[in-house]
N, C-alpha and C positions, 0 to 999 in steps of 0.2 A: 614383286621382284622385277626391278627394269631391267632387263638383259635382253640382245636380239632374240634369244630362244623364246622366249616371253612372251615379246611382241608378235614374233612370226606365228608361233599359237596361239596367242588371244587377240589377236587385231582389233574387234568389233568389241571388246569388252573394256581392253586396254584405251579406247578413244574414246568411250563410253565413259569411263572413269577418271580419265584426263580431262576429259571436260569439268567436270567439277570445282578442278582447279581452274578453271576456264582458261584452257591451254588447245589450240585447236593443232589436235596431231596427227590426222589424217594423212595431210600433203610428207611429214613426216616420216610418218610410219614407212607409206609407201615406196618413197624413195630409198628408207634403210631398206625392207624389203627387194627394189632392184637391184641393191647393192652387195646384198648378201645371194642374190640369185648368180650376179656376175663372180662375187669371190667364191662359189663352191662352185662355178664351172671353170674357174681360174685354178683352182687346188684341183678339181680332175683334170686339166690338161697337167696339171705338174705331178702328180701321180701318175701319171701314165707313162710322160716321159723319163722320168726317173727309173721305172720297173721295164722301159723299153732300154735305159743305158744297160741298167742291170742285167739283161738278159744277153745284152749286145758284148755284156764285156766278158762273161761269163762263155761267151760263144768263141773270144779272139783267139783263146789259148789251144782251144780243141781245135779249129781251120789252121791254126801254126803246125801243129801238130799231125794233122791233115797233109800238111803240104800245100794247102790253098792259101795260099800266100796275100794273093791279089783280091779275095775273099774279105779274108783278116784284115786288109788293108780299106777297104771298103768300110767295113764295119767300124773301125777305127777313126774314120773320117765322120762315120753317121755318129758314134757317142761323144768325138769334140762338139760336132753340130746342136748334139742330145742338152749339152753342157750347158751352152751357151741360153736354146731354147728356156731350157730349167732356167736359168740365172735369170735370163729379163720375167720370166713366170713368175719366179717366187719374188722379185721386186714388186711386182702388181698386187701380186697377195697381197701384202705387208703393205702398199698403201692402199687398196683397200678396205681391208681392217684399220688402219689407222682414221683413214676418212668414215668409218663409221661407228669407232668410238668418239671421234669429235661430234658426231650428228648427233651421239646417241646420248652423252653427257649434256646435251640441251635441252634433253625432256625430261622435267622433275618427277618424283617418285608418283608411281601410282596410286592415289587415294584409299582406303579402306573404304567398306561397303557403306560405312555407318558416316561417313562426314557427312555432313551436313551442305547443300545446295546453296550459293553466296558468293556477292562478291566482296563485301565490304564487314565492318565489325559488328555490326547492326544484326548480322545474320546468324552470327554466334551462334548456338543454342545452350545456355541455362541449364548444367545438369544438377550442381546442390549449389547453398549457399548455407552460411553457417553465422556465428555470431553476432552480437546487437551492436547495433550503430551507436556511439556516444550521443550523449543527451546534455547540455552543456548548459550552467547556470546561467540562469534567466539575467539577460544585461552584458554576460561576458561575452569580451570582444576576443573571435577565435580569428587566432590568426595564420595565415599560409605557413610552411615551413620554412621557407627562406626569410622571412621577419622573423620567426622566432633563432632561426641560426643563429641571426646578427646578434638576437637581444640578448639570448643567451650565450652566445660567444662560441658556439662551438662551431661553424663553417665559417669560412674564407672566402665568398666567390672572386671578391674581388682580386684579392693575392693572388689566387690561381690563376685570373687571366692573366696576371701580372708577370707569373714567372712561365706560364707557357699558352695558355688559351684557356676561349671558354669552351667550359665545358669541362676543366679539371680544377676542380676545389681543392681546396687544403681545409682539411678536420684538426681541429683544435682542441685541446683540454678534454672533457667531457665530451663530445664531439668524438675525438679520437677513441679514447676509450671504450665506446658505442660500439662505433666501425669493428673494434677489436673482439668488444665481449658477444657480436653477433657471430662474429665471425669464427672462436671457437665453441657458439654455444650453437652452432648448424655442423659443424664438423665433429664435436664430441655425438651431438645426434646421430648423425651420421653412420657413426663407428658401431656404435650403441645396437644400430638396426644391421648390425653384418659389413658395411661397406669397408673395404679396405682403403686407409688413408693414403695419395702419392702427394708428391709434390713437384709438378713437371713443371718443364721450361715454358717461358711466358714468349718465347719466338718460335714457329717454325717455318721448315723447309714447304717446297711448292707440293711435293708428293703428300704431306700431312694434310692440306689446305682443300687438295682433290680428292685425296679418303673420304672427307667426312663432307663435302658438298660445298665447300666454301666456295672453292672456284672450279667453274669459272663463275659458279652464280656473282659471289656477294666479292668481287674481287675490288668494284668501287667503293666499297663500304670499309675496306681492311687496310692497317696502315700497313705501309710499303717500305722496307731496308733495303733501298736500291741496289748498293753495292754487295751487299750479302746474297742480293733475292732470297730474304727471309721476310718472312710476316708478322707482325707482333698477332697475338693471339683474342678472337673476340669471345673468348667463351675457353673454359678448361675440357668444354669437351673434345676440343681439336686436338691438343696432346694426347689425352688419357684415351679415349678411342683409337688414336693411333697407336698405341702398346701394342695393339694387338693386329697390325698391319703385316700380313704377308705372312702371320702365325697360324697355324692347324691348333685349334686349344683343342683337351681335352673333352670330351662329352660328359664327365662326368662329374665337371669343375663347374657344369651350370646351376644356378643363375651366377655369372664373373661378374662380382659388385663393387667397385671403386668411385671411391668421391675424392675432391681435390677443391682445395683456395687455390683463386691466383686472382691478380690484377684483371681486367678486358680490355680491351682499347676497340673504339669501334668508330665512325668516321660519322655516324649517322648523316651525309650528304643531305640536303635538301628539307632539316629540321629546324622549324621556324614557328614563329608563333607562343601563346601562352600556356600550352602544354605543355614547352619544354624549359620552363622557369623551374629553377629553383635545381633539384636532384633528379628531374622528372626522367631529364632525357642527357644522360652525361656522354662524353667518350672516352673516359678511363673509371672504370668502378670495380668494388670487387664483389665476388658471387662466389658462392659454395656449390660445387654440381655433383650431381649422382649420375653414376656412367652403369648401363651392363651389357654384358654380352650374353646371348641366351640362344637355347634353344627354337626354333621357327613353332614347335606344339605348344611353346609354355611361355611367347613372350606380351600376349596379350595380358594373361593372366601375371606378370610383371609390372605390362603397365598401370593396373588397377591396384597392384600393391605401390608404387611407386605415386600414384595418384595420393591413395592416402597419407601413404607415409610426408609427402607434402603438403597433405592438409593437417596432419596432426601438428604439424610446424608452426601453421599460421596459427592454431588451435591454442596455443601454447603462450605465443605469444600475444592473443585475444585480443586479436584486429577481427571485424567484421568482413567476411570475404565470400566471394561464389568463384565456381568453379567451370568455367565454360567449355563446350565441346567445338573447335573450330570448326569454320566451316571453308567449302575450296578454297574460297577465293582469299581466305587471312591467313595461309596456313603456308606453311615454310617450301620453300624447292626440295626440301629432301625425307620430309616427312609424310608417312601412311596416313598418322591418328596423331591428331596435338591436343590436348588439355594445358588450358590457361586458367592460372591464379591469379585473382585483382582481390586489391584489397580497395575500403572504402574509404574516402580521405573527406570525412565532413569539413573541412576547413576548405578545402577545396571545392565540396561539391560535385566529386568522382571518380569513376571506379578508376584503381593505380594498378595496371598490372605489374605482376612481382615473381614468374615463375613460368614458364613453359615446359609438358613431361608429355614427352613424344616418342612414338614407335618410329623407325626407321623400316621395320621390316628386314629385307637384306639388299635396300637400296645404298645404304655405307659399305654393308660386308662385302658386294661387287665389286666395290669397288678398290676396297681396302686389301681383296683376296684375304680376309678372315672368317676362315673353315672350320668344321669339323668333320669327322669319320661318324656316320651312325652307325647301327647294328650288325648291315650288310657291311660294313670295310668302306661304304663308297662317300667320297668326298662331299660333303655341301654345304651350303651359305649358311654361317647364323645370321641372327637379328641382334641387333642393334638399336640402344633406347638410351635415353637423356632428359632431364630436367636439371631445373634449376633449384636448390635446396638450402639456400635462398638467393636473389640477388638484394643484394646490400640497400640500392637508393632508397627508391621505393617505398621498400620495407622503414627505413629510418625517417623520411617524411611519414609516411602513416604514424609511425611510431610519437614522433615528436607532436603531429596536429593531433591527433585522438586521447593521449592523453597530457595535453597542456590544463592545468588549473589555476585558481591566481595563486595558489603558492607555490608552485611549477609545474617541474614537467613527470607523471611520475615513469618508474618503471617496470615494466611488468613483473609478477612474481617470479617467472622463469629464467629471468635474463639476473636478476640480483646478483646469483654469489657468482656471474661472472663479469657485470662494470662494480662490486664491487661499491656501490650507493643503490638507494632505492629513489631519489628523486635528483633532478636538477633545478639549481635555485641559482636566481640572478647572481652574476658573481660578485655585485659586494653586497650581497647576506649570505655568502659560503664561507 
């Protein structure tokens, strides 16, 4: 839980564990530290002076009364003076705290115990893997996903850069229908395991953006509506967590399970190269997400159901895939514990991630001021957790390269009676 209370009590633990992330927060700390030494000597002189008007004013009516005139007159002078003292006090406060939720918003969430030491993706650690790699007839020529789009007609790239940029395809025919039959066959999933269905708005305001960590981390990354100052949304978890912004939920509405479709738009700055050919790496795609809010005793024990229930996904749809434990240095600014799904892409020759399910802890709920009352009556932070269940690209390249054959493309059992065909065939033998 990042809050100054946190830090001022765990100092040596708190840097210890930041480091992980290889976040050096020493100089840091220290300084919120002076600064919260200055704001609680700041809040005792304004306490003081305040119980000093109080006492002063409470005094003027009894010296009237008195006949001590020149008393009462006195004293009268010292609580104007009291006033004004308070007035410039409590301005200091207030940018005090203010200067040290800016400070404080720049150090990502505290790691959990169990992350993993790293800086890069290499360091991952490997907790399962599951299904068999395609085995493809001897002589067949397997091809990328973006060859087969073309062959088979169902993406656009070129249209898309045509009508806006790259990076935004147009799905076509068969193609479309994919996009579609994935998309409610992760959401009827969904429902299936308890989550409740929304359907939020695909912009928000600046307070949604700093709830759930966006900004000011990832604010280069997020498209900008200048004249709104609204954000198109990179993820449904930025609405659907925000529901619950400045709410007290009940305690006994836990585990609060919502999933949601929506478009993402995401800027990806500085992506280049042959990893992001094809669906690899887009900036408008859609994704199914699983949202909860939970208790701080039981949200671990969520995220391992939530782990699975996203492996039973890929399970289903019988891509070969492993399941990685992050480690600091690949692991988000606002997340405890991340688990990463890749699936394998033999056309490609590697692993495609398709899924991120991570605890927050009550690094969102600070923020978001989303509460509950426990037993004693007294207010506290839930947790806060998210994956992806599923995002679309990804998954539809694996999909398309794994099982291409020379008589097409087929489709999984699972996904049938929602595209509705069981193969895609060149379309003039359709």
């Amino acid at each position: 839980m990042l809050t100054i209370k946190y830090l001022l009590e765990n100092t040596e633990e708190a840097i210890k564990r930041l480091k992980v992330k290889h976040v050096e927060a020493r100089e840091v700390i220290e300084t919120l530290r002076e600064l919260d030494e200055v704001r609680r000597n700041t809040q005792s002189e304004l306490d003081n002076s305040l119980a000093e008007q109080n006492r002063l004013s409470k005094e003027i009516g009894a010296l009237m009364r008195e006949g001590k005139r020149d008393d009462a007159e006195q004293s009268k002078a010292r609580v104007a003076e009291l006033k004004e003292i308070s007035k410039e006090l409590d301005i200091r406060k207030k940018e005090l705290e203010e200067t040290i939720q800016r400070t404080l918003v720049e150090l990502p969430n505290v790691p959990h115990s169990s992350v993993p030491e790293g800086r890069v993706a290499e360091d991952n650690v490997v907790e399962r893997s599951g299904g068999e790699r395609k085995v493809f007839a001897e002589g067949m020529e397997v091809l990328p996903h973006w060859e087969l789009a073309k062959k088979y007609d169902l993406i656009d790239f070129e249209l898309g850069v045509k009508i806006t940029g790259a990076g935004f395809p147009v799905y076509k025919g068969m193609g479309a229908r994919l996009q579609r039959a994935l998309i409610n066959f992760f959401l009827d999933n969904a429902r299936e395991a308890g989550y409740l269905e929304v359907q939020p708005p695909y912009v928000v305001n600046e307070d949604s953006g700093y709830g759930t960590g966006q900004l000011p981390d990832k604010e280069g990354q997020m498209y900008h509506c200048g004249l709104d100052n609204l954000y198109l949304i990179p993820t449904a978890e930025v609405p659907v967590t925000n529901i619950f912004r400045d709410v007290i939920v009940d305690a006994k509405d836990f585990p609060i399970k919502c999933t949601a479709y929506s478009a993402c738009f995401r800027r990806e700055a500085g992506s280049y190269g042959k990893d992001v050919r094809g669906l690899n790496r887009l900036h408008q795609f859609d994704k199914v997400e699983i949202v909860r809010i939970d208790h701080p005793e039981h949200s671990y024990e969520s995220l391992r159901e939530m782990v699975d229930y996203v492996e039973s996904l890929v399970q289903k749809l019988e891509l070969p895939y492993r399941i990685l434990r992050l480690c600091g240095g690949d692991m988000s600014f606002t997340s405890a514990l991340t688990f990463d799904f890749e699936v394998y892409s033999q056309a490609q020759e590697r692993w495609l991630e398709v899924s991120s399910v991570s605890n927050f802890e009550s690094f969102q709920a600070n923020r978001l001021k989303c509460r509950f009352k426990n037993e004693e009556g007294r207010t506290e932070l839930c947790h806060t957790l998210n994956g992806s269940a599923l995002a679309l690209p990804r998954i539809v390249a694996a999909l398309l390269e794994d099982n291409q054959t020379p008589e097409g493309i087929i489709i999984p059992e699972a996904l049938r009676p929602y595209t509705g065909f069981d193969i895609i065939r060149l379309p003039e033998t359709k």
